[in-house]
MARBA-3410 file (N, C-alpha, C, O; in Angstrom, 1 decimal):
113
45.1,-32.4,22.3,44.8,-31.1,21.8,43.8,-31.1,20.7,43.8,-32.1,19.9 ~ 43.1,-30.4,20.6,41.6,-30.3,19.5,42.1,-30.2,18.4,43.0,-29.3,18.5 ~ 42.1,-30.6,17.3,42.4,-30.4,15.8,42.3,-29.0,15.3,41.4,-28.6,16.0 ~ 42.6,-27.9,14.5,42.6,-26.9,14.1,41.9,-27.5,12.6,42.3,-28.3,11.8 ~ 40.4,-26.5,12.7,39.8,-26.8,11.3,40.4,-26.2,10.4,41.0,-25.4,11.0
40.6,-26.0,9.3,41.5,-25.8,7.9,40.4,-24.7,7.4,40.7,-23.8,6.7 ~ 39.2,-25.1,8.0,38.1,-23.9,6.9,38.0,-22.8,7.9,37.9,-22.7,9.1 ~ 38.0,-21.8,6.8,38.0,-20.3,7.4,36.8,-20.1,8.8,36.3,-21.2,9.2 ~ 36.5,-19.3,9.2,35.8,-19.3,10.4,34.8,-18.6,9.1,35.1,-18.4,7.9 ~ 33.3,-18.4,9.9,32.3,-18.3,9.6,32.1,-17.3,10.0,32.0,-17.2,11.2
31.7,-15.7,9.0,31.6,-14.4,9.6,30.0,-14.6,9.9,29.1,-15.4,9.5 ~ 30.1,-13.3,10.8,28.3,-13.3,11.3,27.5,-12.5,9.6,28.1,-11.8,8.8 ~ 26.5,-12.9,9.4,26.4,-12.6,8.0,25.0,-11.7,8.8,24.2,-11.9,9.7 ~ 25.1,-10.6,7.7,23.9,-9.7,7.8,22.6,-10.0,8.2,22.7,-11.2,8.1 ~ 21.4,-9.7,8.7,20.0,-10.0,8.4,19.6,-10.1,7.1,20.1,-9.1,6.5
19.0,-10.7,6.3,18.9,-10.4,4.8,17.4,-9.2,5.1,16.6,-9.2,6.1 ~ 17.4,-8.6,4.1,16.5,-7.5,3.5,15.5,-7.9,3.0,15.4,-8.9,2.3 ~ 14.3,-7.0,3.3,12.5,-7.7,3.2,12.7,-6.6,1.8,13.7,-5.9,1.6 ~ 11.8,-6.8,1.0,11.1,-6.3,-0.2,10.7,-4.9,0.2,10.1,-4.9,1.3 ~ 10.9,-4.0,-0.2,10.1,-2.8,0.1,8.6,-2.9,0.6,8.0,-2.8,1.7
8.1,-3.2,-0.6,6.5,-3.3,-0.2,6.1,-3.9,1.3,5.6,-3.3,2.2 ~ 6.3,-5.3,1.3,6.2,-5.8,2.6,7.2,-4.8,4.0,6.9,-4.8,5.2 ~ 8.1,-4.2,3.5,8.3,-3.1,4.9,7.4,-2.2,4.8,6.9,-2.0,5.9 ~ 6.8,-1.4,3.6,6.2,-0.1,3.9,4.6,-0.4,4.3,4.0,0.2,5.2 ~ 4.2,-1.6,3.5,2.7,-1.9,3.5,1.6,-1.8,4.9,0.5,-1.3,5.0
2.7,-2.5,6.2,2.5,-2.3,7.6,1.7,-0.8,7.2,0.5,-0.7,7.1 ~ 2.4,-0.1,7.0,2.4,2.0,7.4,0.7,2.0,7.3,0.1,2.6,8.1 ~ 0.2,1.4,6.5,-1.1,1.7,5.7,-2.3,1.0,6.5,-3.5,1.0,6.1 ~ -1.6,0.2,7.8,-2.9,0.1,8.3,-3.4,0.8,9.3,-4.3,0.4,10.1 ~ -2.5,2.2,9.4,-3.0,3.4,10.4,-3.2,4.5,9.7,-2.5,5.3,9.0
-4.7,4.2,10.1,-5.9,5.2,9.3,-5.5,6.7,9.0,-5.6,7.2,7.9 ~ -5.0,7.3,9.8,-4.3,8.4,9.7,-3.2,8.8,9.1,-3.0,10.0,8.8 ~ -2.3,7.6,8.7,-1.0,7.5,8.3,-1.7,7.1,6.4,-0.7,7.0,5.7 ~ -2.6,6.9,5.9,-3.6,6.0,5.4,-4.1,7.4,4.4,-4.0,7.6,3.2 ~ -4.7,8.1,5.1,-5.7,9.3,5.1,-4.3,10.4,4.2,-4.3,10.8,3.1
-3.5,10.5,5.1,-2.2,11.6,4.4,-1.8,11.4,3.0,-1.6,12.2,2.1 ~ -1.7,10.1,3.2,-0.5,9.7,2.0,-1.9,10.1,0.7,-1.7,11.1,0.0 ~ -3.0,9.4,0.7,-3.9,9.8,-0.3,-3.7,11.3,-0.7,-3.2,11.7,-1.8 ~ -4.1,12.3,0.4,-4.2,13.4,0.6,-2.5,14.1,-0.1,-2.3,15.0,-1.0 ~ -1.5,13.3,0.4,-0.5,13.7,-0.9,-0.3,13.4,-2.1,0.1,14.4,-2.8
-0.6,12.4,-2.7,-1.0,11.4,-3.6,-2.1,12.0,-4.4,-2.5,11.4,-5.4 ~ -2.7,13.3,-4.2,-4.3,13.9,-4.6,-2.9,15.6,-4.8,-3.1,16.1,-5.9 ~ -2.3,15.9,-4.4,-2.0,17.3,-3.9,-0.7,17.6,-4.2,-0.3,18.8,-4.4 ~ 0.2,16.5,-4.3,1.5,16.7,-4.8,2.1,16.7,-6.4,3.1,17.3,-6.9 ~ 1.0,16.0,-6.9,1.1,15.2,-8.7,-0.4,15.1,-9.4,-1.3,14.8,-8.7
-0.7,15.3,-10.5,-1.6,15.0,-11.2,-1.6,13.5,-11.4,-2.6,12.8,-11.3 ~ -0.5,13.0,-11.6,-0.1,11.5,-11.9,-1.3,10.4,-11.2,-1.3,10.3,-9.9 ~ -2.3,9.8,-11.8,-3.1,9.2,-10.9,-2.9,7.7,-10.9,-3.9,6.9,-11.0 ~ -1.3,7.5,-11.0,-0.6,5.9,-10.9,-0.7,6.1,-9.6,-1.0,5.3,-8.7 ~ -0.2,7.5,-9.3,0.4,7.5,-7.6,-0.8,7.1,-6.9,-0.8,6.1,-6.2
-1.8,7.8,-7.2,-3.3,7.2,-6.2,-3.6,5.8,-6.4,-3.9,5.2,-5.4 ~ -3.6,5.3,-7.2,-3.9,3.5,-7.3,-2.6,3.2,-6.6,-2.7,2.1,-6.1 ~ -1.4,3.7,-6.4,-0.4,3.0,-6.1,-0.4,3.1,-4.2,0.5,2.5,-3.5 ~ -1.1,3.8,-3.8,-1.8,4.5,-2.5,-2.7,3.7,-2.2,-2.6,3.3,-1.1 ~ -3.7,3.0,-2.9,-4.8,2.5,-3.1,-4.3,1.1,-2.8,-4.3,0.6,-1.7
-3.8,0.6,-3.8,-3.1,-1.2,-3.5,-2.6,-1.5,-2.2,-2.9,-2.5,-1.7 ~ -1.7,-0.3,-1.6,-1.1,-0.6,-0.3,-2.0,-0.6,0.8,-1.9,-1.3,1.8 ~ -2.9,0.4,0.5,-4.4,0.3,1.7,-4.7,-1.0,1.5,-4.5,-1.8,2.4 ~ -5.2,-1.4,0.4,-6.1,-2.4,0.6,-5.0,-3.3,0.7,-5.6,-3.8,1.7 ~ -4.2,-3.9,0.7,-3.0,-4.9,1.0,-2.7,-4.9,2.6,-2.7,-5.9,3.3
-2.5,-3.8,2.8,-2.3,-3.3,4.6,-3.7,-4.0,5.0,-3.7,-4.8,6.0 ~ -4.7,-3.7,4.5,-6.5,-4.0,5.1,-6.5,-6.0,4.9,-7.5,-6.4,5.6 ~ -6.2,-6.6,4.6,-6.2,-7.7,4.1,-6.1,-8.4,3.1,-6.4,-9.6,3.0 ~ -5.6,-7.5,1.9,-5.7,-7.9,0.6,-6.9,-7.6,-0.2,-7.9,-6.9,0.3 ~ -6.9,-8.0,-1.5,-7.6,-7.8,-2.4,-9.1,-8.4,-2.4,-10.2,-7.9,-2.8
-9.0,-9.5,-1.6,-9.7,-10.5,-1.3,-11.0,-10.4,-0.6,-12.1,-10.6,-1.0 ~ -10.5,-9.9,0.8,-11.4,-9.4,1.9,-11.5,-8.2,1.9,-12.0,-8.0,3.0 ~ -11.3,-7.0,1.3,-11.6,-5.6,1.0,-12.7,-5.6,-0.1,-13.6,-4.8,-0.2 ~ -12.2,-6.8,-1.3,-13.6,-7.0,-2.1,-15.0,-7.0,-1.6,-15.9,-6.3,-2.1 ~ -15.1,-7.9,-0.3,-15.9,-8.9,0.4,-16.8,-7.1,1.3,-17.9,-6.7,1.3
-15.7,-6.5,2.0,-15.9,-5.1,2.6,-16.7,-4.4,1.7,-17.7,-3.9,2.2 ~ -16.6,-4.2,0.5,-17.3,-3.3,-0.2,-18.3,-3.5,-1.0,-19.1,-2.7,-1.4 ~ -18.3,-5.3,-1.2,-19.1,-5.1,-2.2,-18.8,-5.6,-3.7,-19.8,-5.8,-4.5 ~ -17.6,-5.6,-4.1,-17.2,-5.6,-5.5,-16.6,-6.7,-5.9,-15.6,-6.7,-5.2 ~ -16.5,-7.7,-6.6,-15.6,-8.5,-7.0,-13.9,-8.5,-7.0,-13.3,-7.5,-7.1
-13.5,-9.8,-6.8,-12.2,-9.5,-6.5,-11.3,-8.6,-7.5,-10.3,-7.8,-7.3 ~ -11.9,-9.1,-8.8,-11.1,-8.8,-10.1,-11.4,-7.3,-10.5,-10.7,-6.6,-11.2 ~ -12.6,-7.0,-10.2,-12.9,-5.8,-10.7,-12.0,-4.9,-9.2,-10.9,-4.4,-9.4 ~ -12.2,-4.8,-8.5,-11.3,-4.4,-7.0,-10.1,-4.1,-7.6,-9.6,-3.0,-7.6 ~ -9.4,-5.3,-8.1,-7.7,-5.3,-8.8,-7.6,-4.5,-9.6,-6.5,-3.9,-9.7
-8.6,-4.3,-10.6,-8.5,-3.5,-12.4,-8.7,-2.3,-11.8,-7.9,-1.5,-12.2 ~ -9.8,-1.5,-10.5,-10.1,-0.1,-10.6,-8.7,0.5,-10.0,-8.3,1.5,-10.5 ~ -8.1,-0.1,-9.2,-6.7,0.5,-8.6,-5.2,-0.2,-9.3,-4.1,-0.1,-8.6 ~ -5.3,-0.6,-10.3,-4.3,-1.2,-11.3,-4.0,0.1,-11.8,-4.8,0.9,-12.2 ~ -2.4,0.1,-11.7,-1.5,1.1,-12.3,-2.1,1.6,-13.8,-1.6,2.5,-14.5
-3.2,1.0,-14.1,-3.2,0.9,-16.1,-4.7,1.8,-15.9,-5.5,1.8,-16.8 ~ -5.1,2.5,-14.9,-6.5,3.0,-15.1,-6.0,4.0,-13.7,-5.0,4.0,-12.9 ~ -7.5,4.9,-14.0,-7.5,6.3,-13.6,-8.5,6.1,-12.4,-9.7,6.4,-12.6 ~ -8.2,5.4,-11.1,-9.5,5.2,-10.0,-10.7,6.1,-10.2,-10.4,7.3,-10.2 ~ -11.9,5.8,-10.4,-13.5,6.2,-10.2,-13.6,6.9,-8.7,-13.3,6.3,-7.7
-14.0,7.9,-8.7,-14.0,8.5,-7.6,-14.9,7.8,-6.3,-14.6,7.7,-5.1 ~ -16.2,7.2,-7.1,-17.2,6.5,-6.5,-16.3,5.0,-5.5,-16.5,4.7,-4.3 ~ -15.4,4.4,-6.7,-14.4,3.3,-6.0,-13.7,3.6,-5.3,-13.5,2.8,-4.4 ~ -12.8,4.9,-5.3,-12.4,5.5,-3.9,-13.2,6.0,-2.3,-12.9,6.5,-1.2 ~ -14.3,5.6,-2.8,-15.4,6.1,-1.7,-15.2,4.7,-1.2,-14.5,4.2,-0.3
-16.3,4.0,-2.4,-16.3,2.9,-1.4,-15.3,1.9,-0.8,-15.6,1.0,0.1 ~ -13.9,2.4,-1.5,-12.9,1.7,-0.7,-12.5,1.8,1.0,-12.5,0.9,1.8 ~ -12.3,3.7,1.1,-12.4,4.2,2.0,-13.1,4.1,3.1,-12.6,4.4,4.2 ~ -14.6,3.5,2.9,-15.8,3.9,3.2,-15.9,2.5,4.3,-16.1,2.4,5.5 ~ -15.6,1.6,3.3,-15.5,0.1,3.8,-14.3,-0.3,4.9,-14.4,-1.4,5.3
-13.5,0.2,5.2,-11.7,0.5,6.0,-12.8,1.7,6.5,-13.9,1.1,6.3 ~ -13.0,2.4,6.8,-13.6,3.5,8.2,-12.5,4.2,8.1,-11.9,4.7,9.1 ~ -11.9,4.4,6.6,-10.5,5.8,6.4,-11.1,7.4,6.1,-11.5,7.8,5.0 ~ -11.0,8.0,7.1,-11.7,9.0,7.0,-10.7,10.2,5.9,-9.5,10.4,6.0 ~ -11.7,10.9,4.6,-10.8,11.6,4.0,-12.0,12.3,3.8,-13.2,12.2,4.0
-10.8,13.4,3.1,-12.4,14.7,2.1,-11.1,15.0,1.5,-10.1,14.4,1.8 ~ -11.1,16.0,0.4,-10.8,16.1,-1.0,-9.7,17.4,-0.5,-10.2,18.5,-0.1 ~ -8.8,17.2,-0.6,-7.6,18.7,-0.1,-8.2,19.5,-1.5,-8.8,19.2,-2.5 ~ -8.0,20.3,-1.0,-7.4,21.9,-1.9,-5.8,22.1,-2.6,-4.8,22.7,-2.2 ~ -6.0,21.2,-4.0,-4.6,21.4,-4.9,-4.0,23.1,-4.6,-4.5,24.2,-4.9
-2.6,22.3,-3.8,-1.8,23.5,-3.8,-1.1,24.1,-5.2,-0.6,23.5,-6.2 ~ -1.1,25.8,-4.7,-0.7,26.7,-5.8,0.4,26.0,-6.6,1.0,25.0,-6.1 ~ 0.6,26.4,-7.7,1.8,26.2,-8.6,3.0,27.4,-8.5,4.0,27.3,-9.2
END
């Protein structure tokens, strides 16, 4: 007869859980899905953390900081500083972010209060 192990059985244990960012980031490499969130991000809040925080995930979704630099034109570090939570994106650096990714946008009409 087979020995009976002493140690408890082994439950099936969960999938472990990805990081938010890395779940939501995917979302941002469809241009459309891309184009909205800005367009909320512009229309919902004055707050312009929310648009650099719109802005990181495009360019993160696009390849990173790295090769979206390389797309536009701009150095890596200045690329990081215009869409860093600590500054107010340049409208001109939203262009050419956009412009460079083929994310088609135009400027909503802030809804009433």
């Amino acid at each position: 007869m087979p020995k009976k192990s002493s140690k408890p059985t082994k439950r099936k244990e969960h999938p472990s859980s990805i990081p938010y960012e890395d779940f939501i980031v995917p979302y941002y490499r469809d241009k459309k899905y891309a184009s909205l969130s800005l367009e909320d991000a512009l229309t919902e809040t004055d707050e312009p953390r929310l648009l650099c925080l719109v802005l990181q995930r495009i360019v993160k979704a696009h390849g990173g900081f790295t090769h979206v630099a390389k797309l536009t034109g701009m150095r890596r570090e200045d690329l990081y500083r215009a869409v860093s939570l600590k500054t107010t994106p340049k409208i001109h650096v939203v262009y050419q972010i956009l412009s460079a990714l083929d994310i088609p946008f135009s400027f909503p009409k802030k809804k009433a209060a």
